[in-house]
C-alpha positions in Angstrom: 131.2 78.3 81.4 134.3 80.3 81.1 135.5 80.7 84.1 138.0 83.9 83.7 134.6 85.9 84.6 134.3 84.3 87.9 136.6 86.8 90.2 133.8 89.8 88.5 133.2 91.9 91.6 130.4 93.7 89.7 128.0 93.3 86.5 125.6 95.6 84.8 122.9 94.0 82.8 119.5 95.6 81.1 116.2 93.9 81.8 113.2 94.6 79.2 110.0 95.3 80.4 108.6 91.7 80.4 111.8 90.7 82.4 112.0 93.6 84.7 107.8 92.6 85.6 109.3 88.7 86.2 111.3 89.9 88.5 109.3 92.2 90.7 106.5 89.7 91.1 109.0 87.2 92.3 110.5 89.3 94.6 106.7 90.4 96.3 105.6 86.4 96.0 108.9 84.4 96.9 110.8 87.1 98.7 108.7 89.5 100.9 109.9 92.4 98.3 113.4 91.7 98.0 114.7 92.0 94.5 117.9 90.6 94.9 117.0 87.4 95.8 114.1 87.4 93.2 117.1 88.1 90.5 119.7 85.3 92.2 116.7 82.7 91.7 115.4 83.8 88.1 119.3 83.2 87.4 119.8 80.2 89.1 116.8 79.1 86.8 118.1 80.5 84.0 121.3 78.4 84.2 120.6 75.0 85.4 117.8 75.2 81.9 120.9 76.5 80.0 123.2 73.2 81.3 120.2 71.0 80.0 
């Protein structure tokens, strides 16, 4: 990972439909409605598939 990204105090990123409906069901299941932490996990997924 390059690592000059890592002091980013801010991103903006577009979800699609089938992303944005991954996310909200996440956040009702695993995080009593809180989409950040819905989006933090789905991440943290996304990357330690990405390092395999």
């Amino acid at each position: 990972m390059d690592e000059a990204f890592l002091d980013l105090e801010a991103i903006d990123v577009e979800l699609d439909e089938e992303l944005l409906e991954a996310v909200n069901e996440k956040a009702f299941t695993d995080h009593r409605d809180n989409r950040d932490a819905a989006i933090r996990d789905l991440l943290d997924e996304w990357l330690k598939r990405k390092d395999e």
